[in-house]
N, CA, C and O atoms as a GROMACS GRO file, in nm:
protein
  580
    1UNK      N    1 -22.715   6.792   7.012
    1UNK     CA    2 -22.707   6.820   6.870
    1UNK      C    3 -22.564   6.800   6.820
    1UNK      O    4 -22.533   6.730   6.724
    2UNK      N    5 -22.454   6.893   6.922
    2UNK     CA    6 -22.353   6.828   6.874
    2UNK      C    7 -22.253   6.704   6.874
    2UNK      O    8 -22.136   6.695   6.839
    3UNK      N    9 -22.390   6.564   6.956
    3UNK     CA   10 -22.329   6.433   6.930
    3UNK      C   11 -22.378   6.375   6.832
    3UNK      O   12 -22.328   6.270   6.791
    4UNK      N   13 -22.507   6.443   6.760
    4UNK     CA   14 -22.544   6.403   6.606
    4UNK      C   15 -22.472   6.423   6.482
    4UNK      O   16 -22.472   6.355   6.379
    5UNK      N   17 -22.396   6.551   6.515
    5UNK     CA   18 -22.303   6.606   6.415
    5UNK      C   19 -22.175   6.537   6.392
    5UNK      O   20 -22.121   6.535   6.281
    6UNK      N   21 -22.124   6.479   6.501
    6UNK     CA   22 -21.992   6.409   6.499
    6UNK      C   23 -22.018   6.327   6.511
    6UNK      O   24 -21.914   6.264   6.493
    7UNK      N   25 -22.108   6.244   6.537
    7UNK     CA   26 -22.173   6.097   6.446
    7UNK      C   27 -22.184   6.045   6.314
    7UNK      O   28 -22.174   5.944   6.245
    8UNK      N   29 -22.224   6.219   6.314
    8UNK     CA   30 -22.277   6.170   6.147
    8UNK      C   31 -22.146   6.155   6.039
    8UNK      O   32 -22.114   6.081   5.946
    9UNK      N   33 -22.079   6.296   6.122
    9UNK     CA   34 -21.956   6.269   6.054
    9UNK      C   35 -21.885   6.198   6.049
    9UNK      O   36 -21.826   6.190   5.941
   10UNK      N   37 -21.849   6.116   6.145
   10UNK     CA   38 -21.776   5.961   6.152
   10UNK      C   39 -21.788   5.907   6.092
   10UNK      O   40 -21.691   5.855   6.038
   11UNK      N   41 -21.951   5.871   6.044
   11UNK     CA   42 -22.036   5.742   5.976
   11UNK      C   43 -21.982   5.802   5.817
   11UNK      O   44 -21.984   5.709   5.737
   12UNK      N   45 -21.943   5.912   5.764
   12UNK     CA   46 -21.971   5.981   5.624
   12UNK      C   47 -21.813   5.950   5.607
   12UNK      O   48 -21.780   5.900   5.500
   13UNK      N   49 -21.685   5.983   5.734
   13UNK     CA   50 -21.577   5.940   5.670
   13UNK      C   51 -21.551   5.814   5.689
   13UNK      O   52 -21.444   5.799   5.629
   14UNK      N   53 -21.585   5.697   5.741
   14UNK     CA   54 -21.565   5.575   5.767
   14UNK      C   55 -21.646   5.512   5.603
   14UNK      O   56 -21.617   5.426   5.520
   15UNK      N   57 -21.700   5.562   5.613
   15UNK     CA   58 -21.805   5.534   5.420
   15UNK      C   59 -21.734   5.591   5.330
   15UNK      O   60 -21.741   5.526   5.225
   16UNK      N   61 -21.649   5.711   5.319
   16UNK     CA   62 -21.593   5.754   5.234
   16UNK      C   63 -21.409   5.644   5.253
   16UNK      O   64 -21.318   5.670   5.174
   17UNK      N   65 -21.398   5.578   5.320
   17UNK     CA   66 -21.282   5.541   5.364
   17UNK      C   67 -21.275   5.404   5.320
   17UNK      O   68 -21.178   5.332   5.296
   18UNK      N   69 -21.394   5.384   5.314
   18UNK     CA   70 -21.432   5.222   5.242
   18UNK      C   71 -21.383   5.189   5.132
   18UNK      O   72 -21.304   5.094   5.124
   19UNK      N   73 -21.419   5.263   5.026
   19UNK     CA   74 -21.377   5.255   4.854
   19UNK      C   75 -21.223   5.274   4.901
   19UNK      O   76 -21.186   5.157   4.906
   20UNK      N   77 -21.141   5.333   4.928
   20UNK     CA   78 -20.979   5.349   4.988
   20UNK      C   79 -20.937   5.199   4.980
   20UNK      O   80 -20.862   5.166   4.889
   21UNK      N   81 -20.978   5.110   5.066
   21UNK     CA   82 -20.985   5.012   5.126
   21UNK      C   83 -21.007   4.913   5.036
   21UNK      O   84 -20.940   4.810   5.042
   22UNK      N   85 -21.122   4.935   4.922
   22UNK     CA   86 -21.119   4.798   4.862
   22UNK      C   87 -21.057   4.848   4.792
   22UNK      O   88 -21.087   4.773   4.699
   23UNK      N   89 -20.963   4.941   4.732
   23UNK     CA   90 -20.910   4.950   4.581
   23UNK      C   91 -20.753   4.883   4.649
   23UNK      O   92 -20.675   4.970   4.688
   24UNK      N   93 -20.717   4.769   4.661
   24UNK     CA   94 -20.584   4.742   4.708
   24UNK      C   95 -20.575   4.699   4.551
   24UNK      O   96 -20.660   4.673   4.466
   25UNK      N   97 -20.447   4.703   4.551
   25UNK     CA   98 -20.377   4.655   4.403
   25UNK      C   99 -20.373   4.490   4.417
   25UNK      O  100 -20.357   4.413   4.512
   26UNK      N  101 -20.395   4.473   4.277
   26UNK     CA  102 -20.389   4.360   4.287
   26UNK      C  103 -20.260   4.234   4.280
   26UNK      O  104 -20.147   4.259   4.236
   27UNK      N  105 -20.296   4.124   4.323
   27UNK     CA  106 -20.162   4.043   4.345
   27UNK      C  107 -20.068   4.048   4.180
   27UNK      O  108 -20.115   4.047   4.067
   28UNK      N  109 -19.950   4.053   4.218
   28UNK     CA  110 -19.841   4.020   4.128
   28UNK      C  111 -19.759   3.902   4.141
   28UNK      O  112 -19.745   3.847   4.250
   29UNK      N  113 -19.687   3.846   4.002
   29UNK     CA  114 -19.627   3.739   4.025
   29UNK      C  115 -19.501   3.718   4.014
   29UNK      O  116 -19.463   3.760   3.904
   30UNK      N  117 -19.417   3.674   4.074
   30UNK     CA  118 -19.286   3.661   4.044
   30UNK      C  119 -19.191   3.531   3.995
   30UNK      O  120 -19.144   3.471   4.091
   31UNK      N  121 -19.160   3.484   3.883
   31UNK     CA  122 -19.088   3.339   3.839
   31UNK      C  123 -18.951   3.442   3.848
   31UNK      O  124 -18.925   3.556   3.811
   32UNK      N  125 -18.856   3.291   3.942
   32UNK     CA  126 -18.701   3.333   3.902
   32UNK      C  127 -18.635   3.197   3.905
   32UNK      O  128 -18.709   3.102   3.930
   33UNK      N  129 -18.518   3.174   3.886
   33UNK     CA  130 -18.455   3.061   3.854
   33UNK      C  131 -18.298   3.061   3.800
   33UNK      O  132 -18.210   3.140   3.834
   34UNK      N  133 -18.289   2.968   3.719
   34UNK     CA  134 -18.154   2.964   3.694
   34UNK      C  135 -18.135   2.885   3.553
   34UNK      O  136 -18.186   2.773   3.560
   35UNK      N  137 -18.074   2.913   3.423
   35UNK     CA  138 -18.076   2.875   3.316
   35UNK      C  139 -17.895   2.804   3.247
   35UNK      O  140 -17.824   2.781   3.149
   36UNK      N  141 -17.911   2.802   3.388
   36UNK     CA  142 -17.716   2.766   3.355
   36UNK      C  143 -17.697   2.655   3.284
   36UNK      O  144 -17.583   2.660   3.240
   37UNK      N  145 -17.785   2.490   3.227
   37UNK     CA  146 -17.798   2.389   3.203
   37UNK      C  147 -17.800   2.434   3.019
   37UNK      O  148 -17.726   2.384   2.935
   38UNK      N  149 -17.915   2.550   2.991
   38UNK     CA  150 -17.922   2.542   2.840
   38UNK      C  151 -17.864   2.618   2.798
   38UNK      O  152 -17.834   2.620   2.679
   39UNK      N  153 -17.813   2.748   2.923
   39UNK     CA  154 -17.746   2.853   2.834
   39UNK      C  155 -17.583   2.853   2.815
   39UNK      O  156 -17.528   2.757   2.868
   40UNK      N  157 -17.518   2.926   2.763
   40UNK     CA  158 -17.380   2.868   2.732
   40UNK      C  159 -17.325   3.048   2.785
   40UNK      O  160 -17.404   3.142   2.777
   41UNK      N  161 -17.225   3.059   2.820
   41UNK     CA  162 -17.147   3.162   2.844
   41UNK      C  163 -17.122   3.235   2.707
   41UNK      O  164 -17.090   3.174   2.604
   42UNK      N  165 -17.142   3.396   2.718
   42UNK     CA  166 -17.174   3.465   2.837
   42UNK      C  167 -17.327   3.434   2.829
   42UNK      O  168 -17.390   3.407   2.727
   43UNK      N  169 -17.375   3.444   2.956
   43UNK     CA  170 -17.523   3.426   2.981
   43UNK      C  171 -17.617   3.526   2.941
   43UNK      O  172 -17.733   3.511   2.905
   44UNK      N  173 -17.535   3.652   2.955
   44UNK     CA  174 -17.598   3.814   2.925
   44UNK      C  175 -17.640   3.773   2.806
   44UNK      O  176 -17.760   3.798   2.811
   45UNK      N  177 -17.614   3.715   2.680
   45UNK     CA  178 -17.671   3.670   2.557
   45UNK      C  179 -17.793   3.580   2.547
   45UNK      O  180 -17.833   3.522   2.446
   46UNK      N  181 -17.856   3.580   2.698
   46UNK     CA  182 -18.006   3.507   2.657
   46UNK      C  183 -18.105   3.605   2.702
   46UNK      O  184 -18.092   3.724   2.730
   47UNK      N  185 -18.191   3.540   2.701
   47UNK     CA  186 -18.356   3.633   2.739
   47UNK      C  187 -18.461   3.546   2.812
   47UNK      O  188 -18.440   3.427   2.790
   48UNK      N  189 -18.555   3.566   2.883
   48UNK     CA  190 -18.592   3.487   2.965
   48UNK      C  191 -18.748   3.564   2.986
   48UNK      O  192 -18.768   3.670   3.046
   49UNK      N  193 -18.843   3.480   2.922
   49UNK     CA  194 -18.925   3.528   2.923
   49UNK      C  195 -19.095   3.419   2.953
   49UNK      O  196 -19.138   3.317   2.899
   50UNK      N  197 -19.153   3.521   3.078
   50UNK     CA  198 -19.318   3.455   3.131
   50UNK      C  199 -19.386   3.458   3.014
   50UNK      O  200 -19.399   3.562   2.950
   51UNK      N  201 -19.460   3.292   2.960
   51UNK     CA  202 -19.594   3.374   2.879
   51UNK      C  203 -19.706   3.305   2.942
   51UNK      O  204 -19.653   3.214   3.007
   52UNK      N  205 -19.842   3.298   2.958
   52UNK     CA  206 -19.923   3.304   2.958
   52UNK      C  207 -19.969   3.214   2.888
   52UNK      O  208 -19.976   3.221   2.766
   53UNK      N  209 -20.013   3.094   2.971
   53UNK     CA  210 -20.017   2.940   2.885
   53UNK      C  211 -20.205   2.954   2.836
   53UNK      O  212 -20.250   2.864   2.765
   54UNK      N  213 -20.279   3.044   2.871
   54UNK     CA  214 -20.415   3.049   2.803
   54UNK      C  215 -20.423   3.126   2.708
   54UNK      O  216 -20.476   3.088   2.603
   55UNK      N  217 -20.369   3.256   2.724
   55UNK     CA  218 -20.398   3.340   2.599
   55UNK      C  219 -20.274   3.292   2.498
   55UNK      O  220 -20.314   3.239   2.394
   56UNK      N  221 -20.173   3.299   2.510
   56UNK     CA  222 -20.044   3.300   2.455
   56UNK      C  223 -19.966   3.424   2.427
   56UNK      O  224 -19.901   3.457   2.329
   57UNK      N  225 -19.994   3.490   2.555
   57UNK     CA  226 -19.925   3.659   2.523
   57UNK      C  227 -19.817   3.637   2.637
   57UNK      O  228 -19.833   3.563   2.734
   58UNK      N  229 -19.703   3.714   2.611
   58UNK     CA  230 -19.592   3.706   2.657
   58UNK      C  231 -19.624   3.818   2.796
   58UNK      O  232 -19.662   3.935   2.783
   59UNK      N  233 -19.597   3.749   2.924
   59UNK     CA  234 -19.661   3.846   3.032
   59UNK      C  235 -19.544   3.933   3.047
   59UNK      O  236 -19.586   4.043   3.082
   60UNK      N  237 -19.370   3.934   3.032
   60UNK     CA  238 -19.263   3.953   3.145
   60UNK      C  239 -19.141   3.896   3.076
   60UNK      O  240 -19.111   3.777   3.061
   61UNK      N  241 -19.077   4.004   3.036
   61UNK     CA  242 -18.922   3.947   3.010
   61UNK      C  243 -18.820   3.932   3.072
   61UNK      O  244 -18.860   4.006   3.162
   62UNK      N  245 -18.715   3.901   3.109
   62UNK     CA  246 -18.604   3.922   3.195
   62UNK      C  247 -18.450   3.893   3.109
   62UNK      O  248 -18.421   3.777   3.079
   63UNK      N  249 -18.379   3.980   3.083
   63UNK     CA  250 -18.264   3.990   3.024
   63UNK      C  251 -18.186   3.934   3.127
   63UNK      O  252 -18.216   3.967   3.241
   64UNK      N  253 -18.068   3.836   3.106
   64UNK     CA  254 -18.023   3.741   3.231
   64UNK      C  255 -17.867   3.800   3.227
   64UNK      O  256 -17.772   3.741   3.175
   65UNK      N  257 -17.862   3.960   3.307
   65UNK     CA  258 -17.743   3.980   3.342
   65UNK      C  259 -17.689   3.976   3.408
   65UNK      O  260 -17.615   4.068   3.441
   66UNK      N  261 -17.700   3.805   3.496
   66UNK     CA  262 -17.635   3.785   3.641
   66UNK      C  263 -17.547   3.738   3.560
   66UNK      O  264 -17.558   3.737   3.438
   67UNK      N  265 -17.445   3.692   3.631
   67UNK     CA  266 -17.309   3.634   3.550
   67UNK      C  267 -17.341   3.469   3.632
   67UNK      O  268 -17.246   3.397   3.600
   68UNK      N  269 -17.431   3.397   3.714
   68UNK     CA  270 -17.419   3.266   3.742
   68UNK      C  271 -17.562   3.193   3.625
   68UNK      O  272 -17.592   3.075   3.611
   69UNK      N  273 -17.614   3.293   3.570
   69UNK     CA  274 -17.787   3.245   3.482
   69UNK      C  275 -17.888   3.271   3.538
   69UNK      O  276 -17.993   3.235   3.484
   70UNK      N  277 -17.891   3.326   3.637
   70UNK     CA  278 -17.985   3.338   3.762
   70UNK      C  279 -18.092   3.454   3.652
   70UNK      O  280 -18.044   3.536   3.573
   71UNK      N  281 -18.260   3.427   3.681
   71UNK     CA  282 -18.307   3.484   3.596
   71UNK      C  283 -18.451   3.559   3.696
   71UNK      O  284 -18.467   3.473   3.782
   72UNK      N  285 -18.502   3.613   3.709
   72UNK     CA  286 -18.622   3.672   3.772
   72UNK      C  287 -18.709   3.799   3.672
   72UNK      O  288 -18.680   3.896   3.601
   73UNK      N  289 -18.827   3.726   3.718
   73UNK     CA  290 -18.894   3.799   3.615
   73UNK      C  291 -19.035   3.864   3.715
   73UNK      O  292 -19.087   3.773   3.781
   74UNK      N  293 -19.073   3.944   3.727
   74UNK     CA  294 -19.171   3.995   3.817
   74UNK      C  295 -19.267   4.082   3.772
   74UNK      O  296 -19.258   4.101   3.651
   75UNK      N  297 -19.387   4.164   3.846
   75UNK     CA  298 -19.502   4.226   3.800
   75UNK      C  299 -19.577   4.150   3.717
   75UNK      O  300 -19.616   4.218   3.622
   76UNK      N  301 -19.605   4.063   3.713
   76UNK     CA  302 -19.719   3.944   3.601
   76UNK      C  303 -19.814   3.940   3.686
   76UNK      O  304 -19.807   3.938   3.809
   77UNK      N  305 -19.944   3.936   3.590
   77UNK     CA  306 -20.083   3.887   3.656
   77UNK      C  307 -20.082   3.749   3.681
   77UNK      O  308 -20.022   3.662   3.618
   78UNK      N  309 -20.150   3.736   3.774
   78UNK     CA  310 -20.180   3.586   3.810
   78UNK      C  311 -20.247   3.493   3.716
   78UNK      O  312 -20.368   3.495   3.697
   79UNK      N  313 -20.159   3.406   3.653
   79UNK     CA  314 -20.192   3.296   3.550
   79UNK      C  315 -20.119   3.123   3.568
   79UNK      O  316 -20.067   3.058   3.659
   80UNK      N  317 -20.149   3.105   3.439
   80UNK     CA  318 -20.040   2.968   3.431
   80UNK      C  319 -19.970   3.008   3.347
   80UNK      O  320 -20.024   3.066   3.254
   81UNK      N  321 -19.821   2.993   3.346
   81UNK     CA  322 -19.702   3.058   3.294
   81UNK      C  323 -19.627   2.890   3.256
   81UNK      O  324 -19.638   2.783   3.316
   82UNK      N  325 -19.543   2.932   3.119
   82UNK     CA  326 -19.446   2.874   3.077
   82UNK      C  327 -19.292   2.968   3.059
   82UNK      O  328 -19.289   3.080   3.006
   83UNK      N  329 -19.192   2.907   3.106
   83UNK     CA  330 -19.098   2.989   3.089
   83UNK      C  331 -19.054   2.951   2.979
   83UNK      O  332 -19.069   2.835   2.941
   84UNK      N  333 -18.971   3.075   2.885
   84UNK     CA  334 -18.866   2.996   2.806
   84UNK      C  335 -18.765   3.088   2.767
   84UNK      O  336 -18.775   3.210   2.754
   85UNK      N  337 -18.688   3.029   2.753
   85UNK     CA  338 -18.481   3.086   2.746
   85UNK      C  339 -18.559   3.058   2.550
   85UNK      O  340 -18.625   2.982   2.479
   86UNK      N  341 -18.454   3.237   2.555
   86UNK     CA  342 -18.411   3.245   2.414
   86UNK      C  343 -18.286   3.324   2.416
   86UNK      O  344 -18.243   3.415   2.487
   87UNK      N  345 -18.232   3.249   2.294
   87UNK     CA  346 -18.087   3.290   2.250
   87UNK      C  347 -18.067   3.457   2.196
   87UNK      O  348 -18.151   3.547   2.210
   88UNK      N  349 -17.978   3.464   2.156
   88UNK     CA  350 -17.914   3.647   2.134
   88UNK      C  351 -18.009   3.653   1.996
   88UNK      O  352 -18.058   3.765   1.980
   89UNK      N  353 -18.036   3.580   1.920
   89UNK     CA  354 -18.084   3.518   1.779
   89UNK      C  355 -18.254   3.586   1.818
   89UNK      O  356 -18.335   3.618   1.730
   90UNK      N  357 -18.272   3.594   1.921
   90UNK     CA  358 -18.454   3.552   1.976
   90UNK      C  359 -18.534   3.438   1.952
   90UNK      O  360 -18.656   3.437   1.938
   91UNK      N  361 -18.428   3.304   1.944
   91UNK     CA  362 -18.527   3.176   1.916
   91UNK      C  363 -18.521   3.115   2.028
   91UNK      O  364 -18.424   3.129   2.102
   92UNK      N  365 -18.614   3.046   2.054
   92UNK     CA  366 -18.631   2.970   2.221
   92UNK      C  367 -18.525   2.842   2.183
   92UNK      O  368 -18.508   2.777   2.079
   93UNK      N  369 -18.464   2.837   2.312
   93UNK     CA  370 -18.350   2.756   2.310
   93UNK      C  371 -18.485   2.587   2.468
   93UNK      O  372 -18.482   2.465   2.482
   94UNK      N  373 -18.535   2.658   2.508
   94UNK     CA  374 -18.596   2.535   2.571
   94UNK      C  375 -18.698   2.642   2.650
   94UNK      O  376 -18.685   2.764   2.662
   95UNK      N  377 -18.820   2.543   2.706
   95UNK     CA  378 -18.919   2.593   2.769
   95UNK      C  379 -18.935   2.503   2.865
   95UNK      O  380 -18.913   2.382   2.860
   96UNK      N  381 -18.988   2.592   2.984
   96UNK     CA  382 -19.006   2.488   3.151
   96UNK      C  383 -19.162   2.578   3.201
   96UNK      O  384 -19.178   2.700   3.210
   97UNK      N  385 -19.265   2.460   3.228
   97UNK     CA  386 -19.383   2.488   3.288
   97UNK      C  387 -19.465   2.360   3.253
   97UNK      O  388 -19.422   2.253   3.211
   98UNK      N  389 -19.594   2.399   3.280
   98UNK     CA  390 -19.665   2.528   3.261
   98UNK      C  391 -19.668   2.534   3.452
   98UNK      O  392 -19.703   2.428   3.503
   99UNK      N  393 -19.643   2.623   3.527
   99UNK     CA  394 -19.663   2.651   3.630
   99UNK      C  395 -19.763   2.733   3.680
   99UNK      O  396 -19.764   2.853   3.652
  100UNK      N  397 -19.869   2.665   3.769
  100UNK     CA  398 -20.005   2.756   3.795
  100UNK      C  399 -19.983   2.869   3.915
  100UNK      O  400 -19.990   2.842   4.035
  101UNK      N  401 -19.962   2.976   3.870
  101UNK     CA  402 -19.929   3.090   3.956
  101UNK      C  403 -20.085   3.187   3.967
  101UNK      O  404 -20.088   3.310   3.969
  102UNK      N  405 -20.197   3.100   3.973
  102UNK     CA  406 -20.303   3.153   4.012
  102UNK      C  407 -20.317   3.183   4.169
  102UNK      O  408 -20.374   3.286   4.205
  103UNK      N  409 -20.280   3.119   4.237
  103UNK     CA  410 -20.323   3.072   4.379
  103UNK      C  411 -20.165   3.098   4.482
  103UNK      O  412 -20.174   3.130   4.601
  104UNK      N  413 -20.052   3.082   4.423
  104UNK     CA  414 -19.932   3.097   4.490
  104UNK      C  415 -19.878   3.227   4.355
  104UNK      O  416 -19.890   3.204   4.235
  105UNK      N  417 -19.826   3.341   4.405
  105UNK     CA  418 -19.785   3.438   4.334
  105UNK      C  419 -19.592   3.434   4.325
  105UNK      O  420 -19.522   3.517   4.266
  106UNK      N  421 -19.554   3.335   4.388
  106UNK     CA  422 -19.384   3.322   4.384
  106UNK      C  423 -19.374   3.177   4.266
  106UNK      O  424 -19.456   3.085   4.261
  107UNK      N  425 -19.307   3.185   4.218
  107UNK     CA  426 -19.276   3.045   4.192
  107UNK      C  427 -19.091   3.029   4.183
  107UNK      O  428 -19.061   3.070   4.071
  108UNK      N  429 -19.004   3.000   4.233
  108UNK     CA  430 -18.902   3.020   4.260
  108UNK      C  431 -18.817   2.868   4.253
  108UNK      O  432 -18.870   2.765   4.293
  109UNK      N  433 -18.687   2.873   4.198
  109UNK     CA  434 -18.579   2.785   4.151
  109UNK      C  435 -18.617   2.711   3.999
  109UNK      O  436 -18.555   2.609   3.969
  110UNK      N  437 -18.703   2.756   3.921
  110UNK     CA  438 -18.710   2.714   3.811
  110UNK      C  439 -18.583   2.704   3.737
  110UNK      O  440 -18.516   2.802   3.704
  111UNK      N  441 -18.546   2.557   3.707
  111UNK     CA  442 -18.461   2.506   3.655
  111UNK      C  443 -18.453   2.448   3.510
  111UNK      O  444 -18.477   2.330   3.481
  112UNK      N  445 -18.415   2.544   3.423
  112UNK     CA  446 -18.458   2.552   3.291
  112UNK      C  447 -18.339   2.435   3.245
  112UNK      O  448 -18.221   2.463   3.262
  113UNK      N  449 -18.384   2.278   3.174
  113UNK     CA  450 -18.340   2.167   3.138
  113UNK      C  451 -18.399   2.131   3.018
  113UNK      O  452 -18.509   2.079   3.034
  114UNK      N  453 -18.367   2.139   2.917
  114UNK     CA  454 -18.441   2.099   2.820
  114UNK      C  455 -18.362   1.910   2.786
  114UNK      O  456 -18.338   1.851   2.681
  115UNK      N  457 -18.349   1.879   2.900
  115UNK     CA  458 -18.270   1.686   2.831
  115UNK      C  459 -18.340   1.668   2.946
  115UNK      O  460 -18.280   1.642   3.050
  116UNK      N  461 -18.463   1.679   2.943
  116UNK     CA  462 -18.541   1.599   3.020
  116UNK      C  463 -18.665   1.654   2.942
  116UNK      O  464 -18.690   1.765   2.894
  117UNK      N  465 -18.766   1.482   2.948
  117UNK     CA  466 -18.884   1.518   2.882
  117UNK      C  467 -18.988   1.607   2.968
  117UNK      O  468 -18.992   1.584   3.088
  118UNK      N  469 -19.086   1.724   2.907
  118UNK     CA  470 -19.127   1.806   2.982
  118UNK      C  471 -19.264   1.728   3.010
  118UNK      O  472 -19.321   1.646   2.937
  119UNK      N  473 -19.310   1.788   3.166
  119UNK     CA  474 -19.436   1.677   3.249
  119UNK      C  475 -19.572   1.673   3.126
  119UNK      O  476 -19.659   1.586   3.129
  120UNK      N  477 -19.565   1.792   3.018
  120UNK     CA  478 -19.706   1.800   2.930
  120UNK      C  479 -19.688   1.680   2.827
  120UNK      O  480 -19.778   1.608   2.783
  121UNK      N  481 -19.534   1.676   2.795
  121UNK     CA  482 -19.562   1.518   2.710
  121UNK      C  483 -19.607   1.424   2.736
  121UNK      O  484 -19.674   1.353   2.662
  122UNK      N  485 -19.561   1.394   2.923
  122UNK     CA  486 -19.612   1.286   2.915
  122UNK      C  487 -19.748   1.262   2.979
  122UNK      O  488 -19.800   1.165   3.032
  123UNK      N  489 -19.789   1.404   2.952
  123UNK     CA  490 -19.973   1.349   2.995
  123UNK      C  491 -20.023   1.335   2.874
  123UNK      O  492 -20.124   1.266   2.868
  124UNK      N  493 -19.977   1.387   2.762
  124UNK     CA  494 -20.025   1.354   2.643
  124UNK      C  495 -19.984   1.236   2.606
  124UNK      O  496 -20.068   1.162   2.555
  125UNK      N  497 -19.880   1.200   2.616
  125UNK     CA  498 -19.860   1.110   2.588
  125UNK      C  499 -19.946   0.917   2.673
  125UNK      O  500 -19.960   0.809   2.616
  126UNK      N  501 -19.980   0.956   2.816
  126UNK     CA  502 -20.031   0.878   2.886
  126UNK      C  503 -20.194   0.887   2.789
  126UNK      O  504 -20.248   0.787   2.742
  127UNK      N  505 -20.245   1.020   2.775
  127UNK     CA  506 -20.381   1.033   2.709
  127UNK      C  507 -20.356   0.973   2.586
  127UNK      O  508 -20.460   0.929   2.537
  128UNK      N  509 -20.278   0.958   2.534
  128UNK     CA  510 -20.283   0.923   2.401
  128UNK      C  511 -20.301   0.741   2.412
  128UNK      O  512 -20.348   0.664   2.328
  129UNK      N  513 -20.260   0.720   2.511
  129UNK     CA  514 -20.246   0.558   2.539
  129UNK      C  515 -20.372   0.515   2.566
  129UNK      O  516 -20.422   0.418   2.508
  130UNK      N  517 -20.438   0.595   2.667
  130UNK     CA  518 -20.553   0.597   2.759
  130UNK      C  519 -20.657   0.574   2.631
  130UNK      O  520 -20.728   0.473   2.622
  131UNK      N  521 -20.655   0.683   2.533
  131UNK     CA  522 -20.748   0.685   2.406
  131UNK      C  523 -20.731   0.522   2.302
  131UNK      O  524 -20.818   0.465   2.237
  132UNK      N  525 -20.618   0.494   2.318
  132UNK     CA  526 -20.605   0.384   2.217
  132UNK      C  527 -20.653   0.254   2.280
  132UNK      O  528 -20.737   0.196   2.211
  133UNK      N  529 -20.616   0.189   2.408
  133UNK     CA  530 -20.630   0.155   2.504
  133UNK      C  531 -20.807   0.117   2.511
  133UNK      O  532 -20.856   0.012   2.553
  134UNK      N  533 -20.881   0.237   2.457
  134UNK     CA  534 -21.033   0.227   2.507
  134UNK      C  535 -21.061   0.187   2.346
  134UNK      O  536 -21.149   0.103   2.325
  135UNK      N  537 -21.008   0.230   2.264
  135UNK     CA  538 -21.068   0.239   2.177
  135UNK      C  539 -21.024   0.092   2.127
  135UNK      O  540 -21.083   0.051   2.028
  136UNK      N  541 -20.950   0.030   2.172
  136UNK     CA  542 -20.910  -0.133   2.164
  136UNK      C  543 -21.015  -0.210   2.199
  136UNK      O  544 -21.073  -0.294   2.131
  137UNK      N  545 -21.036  -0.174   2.316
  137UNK     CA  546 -21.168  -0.250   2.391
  137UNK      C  547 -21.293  -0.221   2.372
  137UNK      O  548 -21.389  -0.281   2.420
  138UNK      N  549 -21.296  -0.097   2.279
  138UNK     CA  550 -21.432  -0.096   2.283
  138UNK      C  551 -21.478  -0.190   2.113
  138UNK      O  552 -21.581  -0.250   2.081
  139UNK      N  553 -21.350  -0.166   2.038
  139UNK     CA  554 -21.363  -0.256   1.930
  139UNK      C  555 -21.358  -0.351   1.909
  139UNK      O  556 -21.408  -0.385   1.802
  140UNK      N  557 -21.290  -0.465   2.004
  140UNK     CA  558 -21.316  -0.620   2.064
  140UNK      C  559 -21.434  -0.611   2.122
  140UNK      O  560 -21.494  -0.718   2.112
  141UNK      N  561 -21.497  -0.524   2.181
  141UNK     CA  562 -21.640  -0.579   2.269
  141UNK      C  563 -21.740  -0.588   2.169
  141UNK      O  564 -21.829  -0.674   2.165
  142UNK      N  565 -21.714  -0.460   2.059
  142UNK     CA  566 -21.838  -0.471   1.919
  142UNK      C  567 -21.791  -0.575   1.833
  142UNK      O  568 -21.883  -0.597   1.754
  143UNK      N  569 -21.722  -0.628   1.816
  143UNK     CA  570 -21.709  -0.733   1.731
  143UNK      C  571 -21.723  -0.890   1.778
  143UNK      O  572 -21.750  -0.981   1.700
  144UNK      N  573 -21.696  -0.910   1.948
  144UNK     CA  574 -21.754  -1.018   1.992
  144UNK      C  575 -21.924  -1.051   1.975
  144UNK      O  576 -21.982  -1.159   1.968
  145UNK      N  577 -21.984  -0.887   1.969
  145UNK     CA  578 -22.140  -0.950   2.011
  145UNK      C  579 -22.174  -0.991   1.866
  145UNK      O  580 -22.282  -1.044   1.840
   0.00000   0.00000   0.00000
């Protein structure tokens, strides 16, 4: 009888120990980098902030009081993030992404450059070709028949 009792009880805290177990917190994300290219001395005069390239809500700010630009921003849910440097003013001085931090939760050395064209122009810009491109050929093919 009393190997039923401490059976049972095993089985009741190993079940009660379960829910423990799945409640782990969930993943967080961390962007850090360096803004030394757009920002101008002192650096403490910018802001550096994750948003959230689906909803458009700002996930994570980071006030950049390293003295080299060095910027880290952490605790964000797992998304696709755009960074962007803003001035003492609060106007964005340049933006770097969109980086998919669904699947990898670090994203690290983001190098905020705004004299370089960013990679979303030029897929729009390739789509925009791609669209004209078809729509060339498809209007020579209706007008040959």
């Amino acid at each position: 009888m009393r190997l039923r009792q401490f059976v049972a009880m095993a089985v009741a805290a190993a079940m009660a120990a379960v829910p423990i177990l799945a409640q782990q917190a969930p993943p967080t994300v961390t962007i850090s980098g360096i803004a030394k290219k757009e920002a101008k001395k002192p650096y403490t005069d910018y802001t550096t902030r994750a948003r959230d390239v689906q909803t458009g809500v700002i996930a994570g700010t980071a006030t950049n009081a390293d003295p080299d630009a060095n910027f880290t921003i952490t605790g964000l849910p797992p998304a696709n993030y755009v960074v962007e440097l803003l001035n003492k003013d609060g106007k964005i001085v340049c933006t770097e992404g969109p980086y998919d931090l669904t699947k990898t939760f670090v994203k690290n050395e983001v190098d905020i450059s705004c004299n370089k064209v960013p990679a979303a122009w030029w897929l729009l810009g390739v789509a925009a070709a791609a669209g004209i491109t078809a729509g060339i050929v498809v209007g020579t093919q209706s007008s040959a028949q």
